[in-house]
N, C-alpha and C positions, 0 to 999 in steps of 0.2 A: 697889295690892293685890298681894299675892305669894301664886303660886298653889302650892301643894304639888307633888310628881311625878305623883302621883295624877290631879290636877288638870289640871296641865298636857300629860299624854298625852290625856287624855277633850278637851279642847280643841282641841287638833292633830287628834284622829281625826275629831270632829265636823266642822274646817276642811276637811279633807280632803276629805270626804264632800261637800261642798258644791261644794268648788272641784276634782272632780277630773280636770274634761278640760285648764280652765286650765291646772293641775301638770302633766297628760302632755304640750302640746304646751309648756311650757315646757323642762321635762328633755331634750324629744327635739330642741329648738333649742339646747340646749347643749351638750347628744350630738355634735349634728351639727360645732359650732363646734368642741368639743374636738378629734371626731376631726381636721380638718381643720390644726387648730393643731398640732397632736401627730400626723402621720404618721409621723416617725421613730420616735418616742419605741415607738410602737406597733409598729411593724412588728420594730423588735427586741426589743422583750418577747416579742412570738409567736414567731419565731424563737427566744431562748431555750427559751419554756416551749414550744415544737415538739421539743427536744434531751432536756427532760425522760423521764422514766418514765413518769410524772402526762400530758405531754404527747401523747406516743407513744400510750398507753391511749384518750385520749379523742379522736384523731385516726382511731385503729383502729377503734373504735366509731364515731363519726362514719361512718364508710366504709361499714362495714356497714348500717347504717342506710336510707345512699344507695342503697344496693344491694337496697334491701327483706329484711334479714334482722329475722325479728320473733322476739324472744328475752321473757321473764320479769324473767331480772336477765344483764344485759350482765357487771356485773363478774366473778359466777362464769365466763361462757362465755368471759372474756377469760384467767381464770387457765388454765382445760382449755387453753384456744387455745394462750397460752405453755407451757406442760408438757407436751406432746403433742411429738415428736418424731418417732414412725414413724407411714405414711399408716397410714391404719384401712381400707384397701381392697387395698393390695399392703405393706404394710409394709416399704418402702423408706423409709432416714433423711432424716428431713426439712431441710433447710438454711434458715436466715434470707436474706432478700435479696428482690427484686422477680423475679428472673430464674430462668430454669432448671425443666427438667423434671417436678426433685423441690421447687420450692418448698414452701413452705406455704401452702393457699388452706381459706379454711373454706366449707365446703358446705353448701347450704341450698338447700329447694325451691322454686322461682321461682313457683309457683301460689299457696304458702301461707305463704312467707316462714321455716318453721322450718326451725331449723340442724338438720342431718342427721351431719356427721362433720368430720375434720380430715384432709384429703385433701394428696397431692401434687397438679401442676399437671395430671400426666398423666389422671390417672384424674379429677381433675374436670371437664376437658374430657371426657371419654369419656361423664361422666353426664351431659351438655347435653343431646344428643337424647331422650333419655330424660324430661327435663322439656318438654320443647320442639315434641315431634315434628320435629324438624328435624335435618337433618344438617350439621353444624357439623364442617369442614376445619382440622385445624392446617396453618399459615401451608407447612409443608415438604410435607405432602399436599395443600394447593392446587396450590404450584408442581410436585407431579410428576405434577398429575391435569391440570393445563395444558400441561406439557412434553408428556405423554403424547397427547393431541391434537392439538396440533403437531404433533410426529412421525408421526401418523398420518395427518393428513389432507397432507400433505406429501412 
């Protein structure tokens, strides 16, 4: 007997429905096989699609995430993100890269998760305490607020 397309989707759905822990722990054992067979193969497809645009985006997002920023729609806040050049709090130009002063950090409130502005690195450190109650030291005010005791008690 030859079943039409009609037919043979209502059949599969039905199999499906029946058999569906069978299929998920079979998938997730071949899942598991492939990855293991295929760790090159994989590791440099992500490393590609890490180089990506598409890539960078959704690693960017990913981060955020981690960091408990809770946005609407990620892709809009990602275009602002990229297009945004000077801090929205001191208006110094912003630079790309991990490092530095004037990075680019997106700020967001740590109680409620919503994104608040696109800041350099300075001034969103400064708003830490501020969500935080706490006083939060950049690494060069540590060491001069510990030098400074040393010296003193010395």
């Amino acid at each position: 007997m030859v079943l039409t397309e009609e037919q043979r989707k209502e059949y599969m759905k039905k199999y499906y429905e029946a058999n569906k822990e069978k299929i998920k722990e079979r998938r997730k054992e071949h899942d598991i096989k492939y990855r293991e067979k295929n760790k090159e193969k994989i590791k440099e497809s992500n490393k590609k699609y890490s180089k990506t645009e598409e890539g960078k985006k959704s690693i960017r997002i990913k981060n955020w995430k981690i960091k408990g920023v809770i946005c609407e729609d990620f892709n809009k806040l990602y275009d602002y993100y990229l297009n945004c050049w000077n801090c929205e709090e001191c208006g110094i130009e912003l630079v790309k890269g991990i490092y530095g002063a004037n990075k680019k950090c997106l700020d967001h409130n740590h109680k409620t998760g919503q994104f608040r502005n696109v800041l350099c690195n300075t001034c969103n450190i400064k708003r830490y305490p501020i969500d935080n109650n706490k006083i939060k030291l950049t690494s060069a005010e540590y060491k001069w607020k510990y030098n400074l005791k040393k010296f003193i008690l010395s």
